[in-house]
C-alpha positions in Angstrom: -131.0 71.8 3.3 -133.3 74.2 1.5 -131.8 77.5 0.7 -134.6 78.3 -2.0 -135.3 82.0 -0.7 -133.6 85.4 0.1 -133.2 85.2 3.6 -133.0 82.1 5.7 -135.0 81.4 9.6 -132.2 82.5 12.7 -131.4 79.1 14.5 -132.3 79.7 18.3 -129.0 79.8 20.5 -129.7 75.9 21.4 -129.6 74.7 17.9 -126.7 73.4 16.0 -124.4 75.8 14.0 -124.8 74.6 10.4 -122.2 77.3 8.9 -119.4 78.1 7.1 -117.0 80.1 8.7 -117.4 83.5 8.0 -114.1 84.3 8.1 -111.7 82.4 6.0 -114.9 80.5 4.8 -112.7 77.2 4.1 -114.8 75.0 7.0 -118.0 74.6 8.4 -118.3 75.4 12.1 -117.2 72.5 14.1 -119.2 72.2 17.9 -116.7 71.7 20.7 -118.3 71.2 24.2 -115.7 73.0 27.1 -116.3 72.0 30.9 -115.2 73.7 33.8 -112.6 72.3 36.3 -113.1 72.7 40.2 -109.9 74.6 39.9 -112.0 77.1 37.3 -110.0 75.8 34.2 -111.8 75.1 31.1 -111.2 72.1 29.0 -112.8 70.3 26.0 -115.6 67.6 27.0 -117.8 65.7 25.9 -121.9 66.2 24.7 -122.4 64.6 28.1 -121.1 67.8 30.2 -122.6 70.6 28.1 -121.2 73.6 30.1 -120.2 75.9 27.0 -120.6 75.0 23.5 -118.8 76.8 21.3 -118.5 77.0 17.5 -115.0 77.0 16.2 -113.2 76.7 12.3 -110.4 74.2 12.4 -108.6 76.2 9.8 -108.6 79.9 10.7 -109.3 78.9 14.9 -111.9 81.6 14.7 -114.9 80.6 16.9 -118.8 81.9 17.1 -119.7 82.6 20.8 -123.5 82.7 21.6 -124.8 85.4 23.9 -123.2 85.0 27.2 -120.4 82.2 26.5 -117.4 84.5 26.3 -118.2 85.8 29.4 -118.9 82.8 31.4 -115.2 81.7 29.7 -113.8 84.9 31.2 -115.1 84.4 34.4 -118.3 85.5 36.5 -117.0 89.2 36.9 -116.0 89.8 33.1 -118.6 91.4 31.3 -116.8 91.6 27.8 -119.3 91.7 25.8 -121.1 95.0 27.8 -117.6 96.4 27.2 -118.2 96.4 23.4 -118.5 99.5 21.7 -121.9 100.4 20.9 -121.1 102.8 17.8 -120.8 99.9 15.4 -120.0 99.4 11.4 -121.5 97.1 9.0 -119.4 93.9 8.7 -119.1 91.6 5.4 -119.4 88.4 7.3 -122.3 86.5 8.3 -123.8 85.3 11.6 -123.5 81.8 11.7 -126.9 81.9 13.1 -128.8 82.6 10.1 -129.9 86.4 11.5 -128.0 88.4 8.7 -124.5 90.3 8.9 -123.1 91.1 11.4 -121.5 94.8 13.0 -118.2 95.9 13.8 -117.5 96.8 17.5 -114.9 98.1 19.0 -113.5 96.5 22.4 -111.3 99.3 23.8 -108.4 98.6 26.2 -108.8 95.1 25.4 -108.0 93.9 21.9 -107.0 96.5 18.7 -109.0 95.0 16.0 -112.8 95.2 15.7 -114.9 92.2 16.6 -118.1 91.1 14.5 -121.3 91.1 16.7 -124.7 90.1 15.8 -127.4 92.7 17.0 -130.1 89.9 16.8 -129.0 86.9 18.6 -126.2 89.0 20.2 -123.8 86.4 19.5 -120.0 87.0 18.8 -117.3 86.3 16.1 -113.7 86.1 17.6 -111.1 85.6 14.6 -108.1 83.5 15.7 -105.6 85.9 16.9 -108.7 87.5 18.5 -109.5 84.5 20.1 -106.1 83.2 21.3 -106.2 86.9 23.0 -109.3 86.9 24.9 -110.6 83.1 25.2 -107.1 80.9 25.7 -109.3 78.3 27.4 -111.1 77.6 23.9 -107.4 76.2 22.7 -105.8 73.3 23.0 -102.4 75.2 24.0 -104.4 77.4 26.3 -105.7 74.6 28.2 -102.6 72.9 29.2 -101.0 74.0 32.7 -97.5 75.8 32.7 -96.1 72.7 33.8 -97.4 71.1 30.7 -96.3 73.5 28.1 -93.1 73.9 30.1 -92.0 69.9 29.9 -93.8 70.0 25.6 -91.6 72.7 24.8 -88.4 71.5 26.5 -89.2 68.4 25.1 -89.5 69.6 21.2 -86.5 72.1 21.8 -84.3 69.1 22.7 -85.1 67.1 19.9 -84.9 70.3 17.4 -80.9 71.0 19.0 -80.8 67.7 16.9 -82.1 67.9 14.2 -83.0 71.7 13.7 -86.5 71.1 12.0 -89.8 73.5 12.6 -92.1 71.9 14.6 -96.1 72.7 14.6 -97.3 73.9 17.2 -101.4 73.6 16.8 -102.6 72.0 14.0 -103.6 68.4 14.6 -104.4 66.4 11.3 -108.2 67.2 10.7 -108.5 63.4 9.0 -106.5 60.7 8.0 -103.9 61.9 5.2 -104.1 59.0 2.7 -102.8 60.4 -0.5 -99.9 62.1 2.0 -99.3 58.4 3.1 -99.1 57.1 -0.5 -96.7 59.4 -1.6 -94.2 58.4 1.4 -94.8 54.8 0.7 -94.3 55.4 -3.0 -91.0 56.8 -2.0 -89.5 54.6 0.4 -89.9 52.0 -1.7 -88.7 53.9 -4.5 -85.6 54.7 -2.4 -85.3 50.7 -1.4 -85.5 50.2 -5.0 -82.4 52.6 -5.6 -80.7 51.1 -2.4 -80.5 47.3 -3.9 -79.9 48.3 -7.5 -83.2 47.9 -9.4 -83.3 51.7 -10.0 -79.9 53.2 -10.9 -79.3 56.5 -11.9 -76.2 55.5 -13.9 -79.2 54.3 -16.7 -80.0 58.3 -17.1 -76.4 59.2 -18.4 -76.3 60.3 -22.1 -75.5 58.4 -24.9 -75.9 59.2 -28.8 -78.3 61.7 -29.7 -78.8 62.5 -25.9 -80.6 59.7 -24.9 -80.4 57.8 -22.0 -78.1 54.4 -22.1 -80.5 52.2 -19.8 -83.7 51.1 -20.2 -84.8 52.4 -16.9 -84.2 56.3 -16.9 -86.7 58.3 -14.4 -84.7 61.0 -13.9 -83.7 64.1 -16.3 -80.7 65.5 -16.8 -80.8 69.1 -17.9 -77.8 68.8 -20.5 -79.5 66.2 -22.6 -82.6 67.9 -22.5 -81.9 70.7 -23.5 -80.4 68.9 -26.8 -83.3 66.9 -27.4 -85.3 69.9 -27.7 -83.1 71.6 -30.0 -82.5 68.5 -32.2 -86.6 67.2 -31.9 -88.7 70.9 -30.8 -92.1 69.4 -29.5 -91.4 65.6 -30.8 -88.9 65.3 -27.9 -92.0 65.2 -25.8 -92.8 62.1 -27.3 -89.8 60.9 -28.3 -87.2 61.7 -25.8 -86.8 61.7 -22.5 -88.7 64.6 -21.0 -90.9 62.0 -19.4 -88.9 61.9 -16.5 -90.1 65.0 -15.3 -93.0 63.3 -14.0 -91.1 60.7 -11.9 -88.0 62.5 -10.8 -89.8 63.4 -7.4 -89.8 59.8 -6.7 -85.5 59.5 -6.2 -83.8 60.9 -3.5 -79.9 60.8 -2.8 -79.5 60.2 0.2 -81.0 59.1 3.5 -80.5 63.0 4.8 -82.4 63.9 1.7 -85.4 61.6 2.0 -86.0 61.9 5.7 -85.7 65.7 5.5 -88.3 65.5 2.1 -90.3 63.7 3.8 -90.4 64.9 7.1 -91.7 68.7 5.8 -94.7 66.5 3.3 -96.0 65.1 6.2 -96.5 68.3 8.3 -97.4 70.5 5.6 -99.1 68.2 4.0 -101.6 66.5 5.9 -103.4 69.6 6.6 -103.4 71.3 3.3 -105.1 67.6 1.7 -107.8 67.5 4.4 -108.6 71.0 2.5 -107.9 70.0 -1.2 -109.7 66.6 -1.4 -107.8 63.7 -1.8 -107.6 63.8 -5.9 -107.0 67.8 -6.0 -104.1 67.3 -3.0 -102.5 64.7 -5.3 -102.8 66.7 -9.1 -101.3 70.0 -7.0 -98.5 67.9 -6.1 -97.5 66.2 -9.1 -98.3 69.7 -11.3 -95.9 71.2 -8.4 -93.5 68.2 -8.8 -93.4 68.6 -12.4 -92.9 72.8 -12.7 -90.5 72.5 -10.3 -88.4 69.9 -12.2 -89.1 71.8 -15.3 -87.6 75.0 -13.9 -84.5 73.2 -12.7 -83.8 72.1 -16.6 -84.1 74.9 -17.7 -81.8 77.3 -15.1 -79.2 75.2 -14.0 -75.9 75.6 -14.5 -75.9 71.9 -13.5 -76.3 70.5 -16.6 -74.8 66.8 -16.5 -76.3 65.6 -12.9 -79.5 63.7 -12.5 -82.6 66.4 -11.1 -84.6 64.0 -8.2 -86.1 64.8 -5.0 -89.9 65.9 -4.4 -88.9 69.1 -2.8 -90.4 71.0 -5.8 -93.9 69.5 -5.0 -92.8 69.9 -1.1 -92.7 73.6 -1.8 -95.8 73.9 -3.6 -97.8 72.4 -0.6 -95.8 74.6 1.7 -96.6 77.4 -0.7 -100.9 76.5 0.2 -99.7 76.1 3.5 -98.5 80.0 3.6 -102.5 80.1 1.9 -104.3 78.4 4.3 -102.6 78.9 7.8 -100.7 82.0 7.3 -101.2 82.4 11.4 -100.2 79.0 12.8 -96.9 78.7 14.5 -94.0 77.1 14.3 -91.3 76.0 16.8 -87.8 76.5 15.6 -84.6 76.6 17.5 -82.0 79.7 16.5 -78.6 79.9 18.4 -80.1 77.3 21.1 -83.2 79.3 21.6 -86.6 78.1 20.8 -89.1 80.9 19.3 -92.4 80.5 18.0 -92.2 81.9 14.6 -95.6 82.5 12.3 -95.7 79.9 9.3 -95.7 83.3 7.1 -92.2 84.4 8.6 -90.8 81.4 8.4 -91.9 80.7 4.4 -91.1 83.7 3.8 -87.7 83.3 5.2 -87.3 80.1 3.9 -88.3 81.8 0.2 -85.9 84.1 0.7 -83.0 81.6 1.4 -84.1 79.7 -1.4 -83.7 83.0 -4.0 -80.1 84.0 -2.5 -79.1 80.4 -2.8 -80.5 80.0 -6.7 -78.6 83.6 -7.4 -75.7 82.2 -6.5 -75.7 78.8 -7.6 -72.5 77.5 -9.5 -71.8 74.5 -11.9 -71.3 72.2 -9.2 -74.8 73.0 -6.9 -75.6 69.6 -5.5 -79.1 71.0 -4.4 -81.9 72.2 -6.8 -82.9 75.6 -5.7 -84.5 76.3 -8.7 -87.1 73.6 -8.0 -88.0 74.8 -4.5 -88.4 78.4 -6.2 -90.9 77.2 -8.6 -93.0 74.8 -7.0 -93.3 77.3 -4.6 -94.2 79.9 -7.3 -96.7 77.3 -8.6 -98.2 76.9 -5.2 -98.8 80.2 -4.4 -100.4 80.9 -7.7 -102.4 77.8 -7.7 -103.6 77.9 -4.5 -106.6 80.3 -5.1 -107.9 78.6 -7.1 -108.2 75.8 -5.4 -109.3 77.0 -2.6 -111.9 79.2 -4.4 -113.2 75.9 -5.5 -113.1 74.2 -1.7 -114.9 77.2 -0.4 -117.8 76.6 -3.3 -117.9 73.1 -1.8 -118.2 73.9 1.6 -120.9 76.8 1.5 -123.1 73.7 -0.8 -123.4 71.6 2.4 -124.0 73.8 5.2 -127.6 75.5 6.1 -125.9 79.1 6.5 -123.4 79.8 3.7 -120.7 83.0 4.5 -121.4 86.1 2.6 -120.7 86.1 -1.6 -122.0 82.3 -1.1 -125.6 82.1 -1.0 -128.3 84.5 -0.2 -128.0 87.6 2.5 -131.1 88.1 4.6 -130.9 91.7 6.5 
């Protein structure tokens, strides 16, 4: 890939899209090939078929349409892109095609927001929402039959009367989750470990000086401390007990508490490490884990109860989550009706319940609120920057990198 001069040669509209998305710029363009039905329908194929190729990000769902595909997707008689607006403004994203930036067109009586055309190889940008809109065939959701979503959603809304968990709705794991994986094998058997004796959270209660009375203490207490520090300043580091910070996350209290933990790692979770990279995924967590832990020791009114659970490095990953996927939906049943919330309404939501629920904690709070606050906060602060880094990375391997990432021809 040779990027060594100011403007790089357009790809003909039979080449393959070697870009970063221009829009949320997290992804490079991934190829997926549609084929039309005998009923009409479109649906993914394979390289085989070759009917429409289309160019979509597997974060954002936005997808690069070359001249005439989003036409032939709307059918013979839609001429959607002759609709556009031909008064036009200049647009901060990149065609994916190598030709320069792209314009802003307006596609009255059809969509509110601008789309991003390319006046060279007349291609098209449809963000997500923009896409779900006007091109449902390109989605996996859009492609199934109302019988289909009909028997899915009765499906999930019967198993969520149960339980009453969210449920994603399209966001398929983009790889294999590992370090997600490790982390629920590392606590299952850290919860059999608890459940036959080995690890026993009557080792963490406080004896002279505030130390704990067994030898095999991972969890803090935010009573004793709190003493240490005032007795030792920064030597309780080192000498007391403030290491369990870093493996509280590892405990649970209760089968309800680990299934529900682990349950919201795993959906969150696998998407937002296929972003990260394996080592950054884990480091967020534990950092998340830990300032989560360290919040709860220092707020609670709680102050002679063991601090475990992972939720504080839960709510950092749900905090990138918010980051990443701010548009993805959720399933979630209220009063026996299933909705389809966006992931922002429900965080935000879920945020909010959090903060009224820490306000009015008491002495005898069985749940750390404090931790989901601020492994949250840490998420949402950290996040950036991670994914200022992951956007560096992904604009280094692709031939057309999005704007502010390599140079701008036109």
């Amino acid at each position: 890939m040779a990027r060594g001069s100011d403007t790089l040669a357009p790809l003909s509209g039979h080449d393959h899209v070697d870009a970063q998305c221009p829009a949320c710029r997290l992804h490079a363009l991934v190829s997926t090939v549609l084929k039309q039905k005998p009923d009409g329908a479109w649906t993914e194929g394979t390289a085989a078929d070759h009917d429409v190729q289309i160019d979509a990000c597997p974060v954002c769902n936005g997808a690069w349409f070359d001249a005439g595909e989003l036409d032939r997707l709307a059918g013979e008689t839609t001429t959607l892109e002759a609709a556009l607006d031909p008064r036009s403004r200049p647009s901060r994203r990149r065609c994916p095609r190598g030709c320069g930036l792209l314009h802003e067109h307006d596609l009255p009586g059809l969509i509110r927001t601008p789309v991003d055309h390319c006046p060279v190889c007349r291609g098209i940008w449809l963000d997500g929402h923009e896409r779900h809109k006007l091109a449902k065939s390109t989605t996996r959701e859009g492609q199934q039959d109302r019988k289909q979503q009909l028997t899915r959603r009765g499906a999930i809304w019967a198993a969520q009367l149960l339980v009453q968990l969210p449920v994603e709705v399209e966001n398929p794991a983009r790889s294999t989750p590992w370090v997600v994986f490790t982390l629920l094998a590392a606590i299952a058997a850290m919860f059999v470990l608890q459940l036959t004796g080995v690890v026993d959270l009557g080792d963490c209660t406080p004896g002279l000086g505030g130390m704990p009375i067994g030898d095999l203490c991972l969890a803090p207490i935010a009573g004793p401390l709190r003493h240490q520090w005032r007795e030792l300043g920064f030597n309780a580091i080192a000498d007391g007990s403030w290491y369990t910070l870093g493996s509280h996350w590892l405990l649970h209290g209760g089968w309800a508490h680990l299934l529900g933990n682990c349950y919201f790692l795993y959906i969150f979770g696998d998407n937002v490490e296929h972003l990260f990279g394996r080592l950054r995924f884990a480091l967020f967590f534990v950092l998340a884990a830990i300032v989560g832990g360290l919040a709860e020791v220092l707020l609670t009114q709680n102050t002679m109860a063991p601090i475990v659970g992972a939720s504080g490095g839960i709510a950092g990953v749900m905090a990138a989550y918010l980051w990443c996927f701010p548009r993805n939906k959720l399933f979630q049943v209220v009063l026996f009706i299933q909705i389809k919330l966006p992931v922002w309404v429900y965080l935000l939501v879920w945020f909010g319940f959090q903060a009224l629920m820490g306000a009015r904690a008491s002495s005898d709070v069985a749940v750390a609120w404090f931790s989901h606050l601020f492994g949250f906060a840490f998420g949402a602060a950290a996040t950036p920057l991670f994914l200022a880094v992951r956007r560096r990375e992904v604009a280094k391997q692709v031939r057309v990198p999005a704007n502010g990432y390599g140079p701008v021809s036109g």
